[in-house]
OpenMM code with the backbone's topology and positions (N, CA, C; nanometers):
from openmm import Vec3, app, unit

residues = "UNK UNK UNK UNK UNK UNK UNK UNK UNK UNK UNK UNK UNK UNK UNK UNK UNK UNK UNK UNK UNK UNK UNK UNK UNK UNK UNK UNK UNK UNK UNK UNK UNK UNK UNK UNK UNK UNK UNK UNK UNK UNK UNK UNK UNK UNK UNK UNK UNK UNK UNK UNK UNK UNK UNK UNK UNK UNK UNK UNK UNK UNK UNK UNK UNK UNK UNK UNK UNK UNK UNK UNK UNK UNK UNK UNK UNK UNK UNK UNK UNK UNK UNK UNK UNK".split()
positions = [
    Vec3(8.9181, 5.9472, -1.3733),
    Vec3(8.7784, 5.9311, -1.3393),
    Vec3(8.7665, 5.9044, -1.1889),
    Vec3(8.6722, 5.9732, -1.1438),
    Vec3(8.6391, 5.9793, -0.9791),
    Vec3(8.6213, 5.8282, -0.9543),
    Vec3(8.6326, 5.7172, -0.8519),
    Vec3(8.6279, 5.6259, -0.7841),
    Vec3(8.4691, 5.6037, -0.7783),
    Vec3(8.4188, 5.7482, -0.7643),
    Vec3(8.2406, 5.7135, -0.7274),
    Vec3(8.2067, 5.6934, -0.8061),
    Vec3(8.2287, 5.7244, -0.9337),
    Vec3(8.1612, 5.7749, -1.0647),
    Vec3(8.1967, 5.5903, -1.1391),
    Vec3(8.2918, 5.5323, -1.1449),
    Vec3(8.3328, 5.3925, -1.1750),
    Vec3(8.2520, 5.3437, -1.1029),
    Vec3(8.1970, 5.3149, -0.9900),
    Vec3(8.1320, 5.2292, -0.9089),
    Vec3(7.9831, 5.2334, -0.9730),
    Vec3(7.9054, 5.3879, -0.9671),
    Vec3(7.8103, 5.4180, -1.0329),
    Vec3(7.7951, 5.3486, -1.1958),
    Vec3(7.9235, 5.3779, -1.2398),
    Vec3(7.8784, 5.3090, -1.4299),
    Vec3(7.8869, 5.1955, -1.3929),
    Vec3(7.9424, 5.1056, -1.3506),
    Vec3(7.9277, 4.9319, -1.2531),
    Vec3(7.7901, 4.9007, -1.2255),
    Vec3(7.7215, 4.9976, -1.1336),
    Vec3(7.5340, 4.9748, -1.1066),
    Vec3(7.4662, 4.9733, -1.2247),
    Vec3(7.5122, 5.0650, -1.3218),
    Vec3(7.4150, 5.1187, -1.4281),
    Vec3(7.4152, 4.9970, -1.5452),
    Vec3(7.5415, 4.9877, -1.5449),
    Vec3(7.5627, 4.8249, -1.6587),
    Vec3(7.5010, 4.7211, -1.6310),
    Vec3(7.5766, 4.7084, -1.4868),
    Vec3(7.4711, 4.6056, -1.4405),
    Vec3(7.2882, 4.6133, -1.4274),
    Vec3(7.2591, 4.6853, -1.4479),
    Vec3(7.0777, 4.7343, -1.4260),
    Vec3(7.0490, 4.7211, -1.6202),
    Vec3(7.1284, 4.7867, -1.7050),
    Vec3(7.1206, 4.7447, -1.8377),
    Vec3(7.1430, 4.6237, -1.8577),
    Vec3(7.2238, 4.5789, -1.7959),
    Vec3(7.2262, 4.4174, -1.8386),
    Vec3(7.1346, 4.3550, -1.8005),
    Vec3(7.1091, 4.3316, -1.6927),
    Vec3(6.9692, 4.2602, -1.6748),
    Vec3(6.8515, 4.3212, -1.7389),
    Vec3(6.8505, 4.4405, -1.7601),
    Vec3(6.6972, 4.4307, -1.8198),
    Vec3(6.7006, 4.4222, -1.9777),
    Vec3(6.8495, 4.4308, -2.0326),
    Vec3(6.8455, 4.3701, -2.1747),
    Vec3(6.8378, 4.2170, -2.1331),
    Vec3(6.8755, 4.1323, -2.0713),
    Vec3(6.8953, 4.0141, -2.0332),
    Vec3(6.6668, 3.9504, -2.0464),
    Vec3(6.5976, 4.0269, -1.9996),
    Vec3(6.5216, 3.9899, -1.9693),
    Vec3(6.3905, 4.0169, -2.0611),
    Vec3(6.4867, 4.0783, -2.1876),
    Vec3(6.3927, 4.1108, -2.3277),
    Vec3(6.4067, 3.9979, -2.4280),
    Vec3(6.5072, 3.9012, -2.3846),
    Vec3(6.5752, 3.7622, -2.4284),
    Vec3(6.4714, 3.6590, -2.4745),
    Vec3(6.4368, 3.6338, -2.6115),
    Vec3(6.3496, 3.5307, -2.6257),
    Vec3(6.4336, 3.4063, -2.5766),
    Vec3(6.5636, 3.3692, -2.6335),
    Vec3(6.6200, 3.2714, -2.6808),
    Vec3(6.7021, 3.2435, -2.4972),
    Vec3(6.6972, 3.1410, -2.4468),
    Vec3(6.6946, 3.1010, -2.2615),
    Vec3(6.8697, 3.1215, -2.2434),
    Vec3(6.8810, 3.0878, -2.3362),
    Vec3(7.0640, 3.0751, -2.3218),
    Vec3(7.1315, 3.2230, -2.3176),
    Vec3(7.0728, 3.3082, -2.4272),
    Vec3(7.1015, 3.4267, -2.4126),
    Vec3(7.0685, 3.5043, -2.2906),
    Vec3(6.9514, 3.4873, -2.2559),
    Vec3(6.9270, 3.5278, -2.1046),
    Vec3(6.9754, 3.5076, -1.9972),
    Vec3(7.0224, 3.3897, -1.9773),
    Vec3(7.1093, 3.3169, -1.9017),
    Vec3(7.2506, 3.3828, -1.8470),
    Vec3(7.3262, 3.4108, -2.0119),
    Vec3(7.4215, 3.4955, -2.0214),
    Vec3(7.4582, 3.6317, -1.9825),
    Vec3(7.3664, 3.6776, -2.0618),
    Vec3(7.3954, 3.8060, -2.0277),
    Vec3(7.3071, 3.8450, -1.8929),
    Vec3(7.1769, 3.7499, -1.8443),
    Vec3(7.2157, 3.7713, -1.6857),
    Vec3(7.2671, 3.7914, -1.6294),
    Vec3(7.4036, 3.6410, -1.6492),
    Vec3(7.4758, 3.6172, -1.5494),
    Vec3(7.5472, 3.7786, -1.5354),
    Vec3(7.6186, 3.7998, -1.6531),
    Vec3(7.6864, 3.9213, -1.6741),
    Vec3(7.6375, 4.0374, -1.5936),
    Vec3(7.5259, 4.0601, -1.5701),
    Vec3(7.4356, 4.1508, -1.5352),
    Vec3(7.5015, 4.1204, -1.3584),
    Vec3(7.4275, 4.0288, -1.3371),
    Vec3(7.4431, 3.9830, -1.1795),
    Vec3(7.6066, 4.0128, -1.1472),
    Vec3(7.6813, 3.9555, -1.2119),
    Vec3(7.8405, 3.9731, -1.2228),
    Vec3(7.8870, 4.1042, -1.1605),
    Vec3(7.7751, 4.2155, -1.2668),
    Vec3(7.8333, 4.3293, -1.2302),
    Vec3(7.7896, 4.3868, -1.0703),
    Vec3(7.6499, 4.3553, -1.0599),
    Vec3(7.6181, 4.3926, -0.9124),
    Vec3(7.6867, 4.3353, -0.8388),
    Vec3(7.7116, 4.2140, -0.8163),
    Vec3(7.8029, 4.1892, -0.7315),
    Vec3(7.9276, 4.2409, -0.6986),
    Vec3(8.0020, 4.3058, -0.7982),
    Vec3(8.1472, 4.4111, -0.8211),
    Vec3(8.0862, 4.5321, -0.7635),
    Vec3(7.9453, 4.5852, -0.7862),
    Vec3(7.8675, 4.7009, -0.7332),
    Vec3(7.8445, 4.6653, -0.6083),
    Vec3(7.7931, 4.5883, -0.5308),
    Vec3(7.7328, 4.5399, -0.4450),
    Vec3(7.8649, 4.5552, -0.3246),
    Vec3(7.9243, 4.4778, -0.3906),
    Vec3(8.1037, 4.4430, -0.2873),
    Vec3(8.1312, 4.6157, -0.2565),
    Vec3(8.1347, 4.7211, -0.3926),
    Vec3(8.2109, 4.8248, -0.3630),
    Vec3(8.1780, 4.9069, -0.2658),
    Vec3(8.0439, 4.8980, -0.2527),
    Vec3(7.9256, 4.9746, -0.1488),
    Vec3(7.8891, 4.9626, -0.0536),
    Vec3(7.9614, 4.8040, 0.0072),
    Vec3(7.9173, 4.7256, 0.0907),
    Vec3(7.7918, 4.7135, 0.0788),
    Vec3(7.7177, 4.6661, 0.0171),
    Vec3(7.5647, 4.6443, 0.0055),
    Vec3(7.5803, 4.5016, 0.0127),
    Vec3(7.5738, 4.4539, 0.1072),
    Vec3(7.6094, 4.2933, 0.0991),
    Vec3(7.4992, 4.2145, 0.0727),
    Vec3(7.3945, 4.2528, 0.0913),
    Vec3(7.2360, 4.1917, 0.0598),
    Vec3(7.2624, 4.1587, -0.0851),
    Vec3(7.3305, 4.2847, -0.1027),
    Vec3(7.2760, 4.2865, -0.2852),
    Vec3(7.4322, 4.2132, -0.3674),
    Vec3(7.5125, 4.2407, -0.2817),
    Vec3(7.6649, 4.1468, -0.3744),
    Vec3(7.6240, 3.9551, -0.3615),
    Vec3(7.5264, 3.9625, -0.2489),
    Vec3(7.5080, 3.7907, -0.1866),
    Vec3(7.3727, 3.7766, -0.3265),
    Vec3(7.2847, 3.8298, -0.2941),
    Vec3(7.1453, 3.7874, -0.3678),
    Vec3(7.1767, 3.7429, -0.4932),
    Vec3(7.2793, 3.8859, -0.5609),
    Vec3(7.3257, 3.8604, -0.6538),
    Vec3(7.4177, 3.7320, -0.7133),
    Vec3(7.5213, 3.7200, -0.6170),
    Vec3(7.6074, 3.6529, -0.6453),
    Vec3(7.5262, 3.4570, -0.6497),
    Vec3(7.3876, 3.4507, -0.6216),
    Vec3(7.3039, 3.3614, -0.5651),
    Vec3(7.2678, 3.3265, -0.7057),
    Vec3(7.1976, 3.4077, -0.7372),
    Vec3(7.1270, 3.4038, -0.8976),
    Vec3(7.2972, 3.4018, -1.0041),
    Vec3(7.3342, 3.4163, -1.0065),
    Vec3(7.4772, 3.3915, -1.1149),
    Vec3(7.4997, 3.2707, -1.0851),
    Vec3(7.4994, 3.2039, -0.9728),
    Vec3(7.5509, 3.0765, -1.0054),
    Vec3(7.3667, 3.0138, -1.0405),
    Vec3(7.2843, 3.0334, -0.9932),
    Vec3(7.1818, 2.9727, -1.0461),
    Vec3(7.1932, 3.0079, -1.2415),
    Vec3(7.2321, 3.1056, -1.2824),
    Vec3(7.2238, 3.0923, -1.4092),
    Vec3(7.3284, 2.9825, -1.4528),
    Vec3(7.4993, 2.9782, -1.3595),
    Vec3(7.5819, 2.9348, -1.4463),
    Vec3(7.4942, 2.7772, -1.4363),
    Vec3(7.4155, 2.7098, -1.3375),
    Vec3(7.4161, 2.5515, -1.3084),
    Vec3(7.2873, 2.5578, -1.4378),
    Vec3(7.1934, 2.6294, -1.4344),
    Vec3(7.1223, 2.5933, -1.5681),
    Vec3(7.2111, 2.6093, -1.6749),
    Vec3(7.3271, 2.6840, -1.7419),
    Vec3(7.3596, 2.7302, -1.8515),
    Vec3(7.4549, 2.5414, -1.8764),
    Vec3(7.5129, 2.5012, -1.7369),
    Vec3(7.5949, 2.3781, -1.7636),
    Vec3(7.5015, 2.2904, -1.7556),
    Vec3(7.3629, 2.2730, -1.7251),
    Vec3(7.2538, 2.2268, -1.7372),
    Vec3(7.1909, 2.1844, -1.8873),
    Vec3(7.2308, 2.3282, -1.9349),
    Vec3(7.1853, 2.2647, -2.1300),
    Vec3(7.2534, 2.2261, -2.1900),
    Vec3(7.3878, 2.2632, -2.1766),
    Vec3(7.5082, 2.2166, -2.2549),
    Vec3(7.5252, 2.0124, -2.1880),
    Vec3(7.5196, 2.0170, -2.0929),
    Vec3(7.5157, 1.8508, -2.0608),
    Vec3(7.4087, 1.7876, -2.1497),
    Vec3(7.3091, 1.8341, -2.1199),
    Vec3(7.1772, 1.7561, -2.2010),
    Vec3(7.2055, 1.7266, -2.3337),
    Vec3(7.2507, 1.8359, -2.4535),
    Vec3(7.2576, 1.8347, -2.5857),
    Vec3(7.4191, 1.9328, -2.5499),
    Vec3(7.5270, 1.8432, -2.6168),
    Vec3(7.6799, 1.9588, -2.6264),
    Vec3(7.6488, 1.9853, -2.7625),
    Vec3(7.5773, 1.9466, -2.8291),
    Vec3(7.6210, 2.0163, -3.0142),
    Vec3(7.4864, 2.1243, -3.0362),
    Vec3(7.3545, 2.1665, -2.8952),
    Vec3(7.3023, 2.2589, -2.9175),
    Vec3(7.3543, 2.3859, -2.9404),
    Vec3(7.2963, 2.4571, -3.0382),
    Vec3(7.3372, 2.5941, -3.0428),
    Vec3(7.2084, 2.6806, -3.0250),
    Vec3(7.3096, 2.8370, -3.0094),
    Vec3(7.2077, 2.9261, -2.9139),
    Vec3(7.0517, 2.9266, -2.9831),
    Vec3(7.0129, 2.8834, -3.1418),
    Vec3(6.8985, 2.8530, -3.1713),
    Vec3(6.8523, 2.7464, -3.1410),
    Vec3(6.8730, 2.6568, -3.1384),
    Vec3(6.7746, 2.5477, -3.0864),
    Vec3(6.7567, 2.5023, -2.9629),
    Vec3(6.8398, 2.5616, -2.8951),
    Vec3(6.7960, 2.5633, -2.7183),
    Vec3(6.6455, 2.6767, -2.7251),
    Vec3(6.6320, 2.7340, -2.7275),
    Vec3(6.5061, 2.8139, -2.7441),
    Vec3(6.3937, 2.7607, -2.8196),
    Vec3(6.4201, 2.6525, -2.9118),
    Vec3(6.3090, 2.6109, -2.9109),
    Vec3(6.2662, 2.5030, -2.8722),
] * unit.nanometer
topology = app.Topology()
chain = topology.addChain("A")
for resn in residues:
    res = topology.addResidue(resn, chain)
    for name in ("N", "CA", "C"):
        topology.addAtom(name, app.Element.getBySymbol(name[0]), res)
């Protein structure tokens, strides 16, 4: 597989991930597969040198990881249903 063509399915996952990320009723799940999302732009971002977009990105991933260690401190025996409500 071409080098460009890997970098390209990297943008595209990442652009699916976030916008499955953002159909997320439940906060934790969103959170997640955000982060995942952001994860990947940043691997996209780095390959392209798009540094705006590997930084912005890489900005919001840790803002998801400090809320995600944010709920788990509050309640450790919540699970992914009752954080959402």
């Amino acid at each position: 597989m071409d080098a460009v063509n890997v970098v390209e399915i990297i943008g595209y996952a990442a652009s699916v991930m976030v916008a499955i990320s953002l159909m997320m009723k439940d906060i934790i799940w969103l959170r997640c597969l955000n982060f995942v999302g952001c994860s990947l732009f940043v691997v996209y971002g780095v390959q392209i040198e798009a540094w705006p977009v590997a930084g912005m990105n890489a900005f919001v991933a840790g803002i998801n990881i400090f809320h995600l260690i944010k709920i788990y401190r509050a309640d450790p025996t919540a699970d992914v249903a009752e954080a959402s409500a």
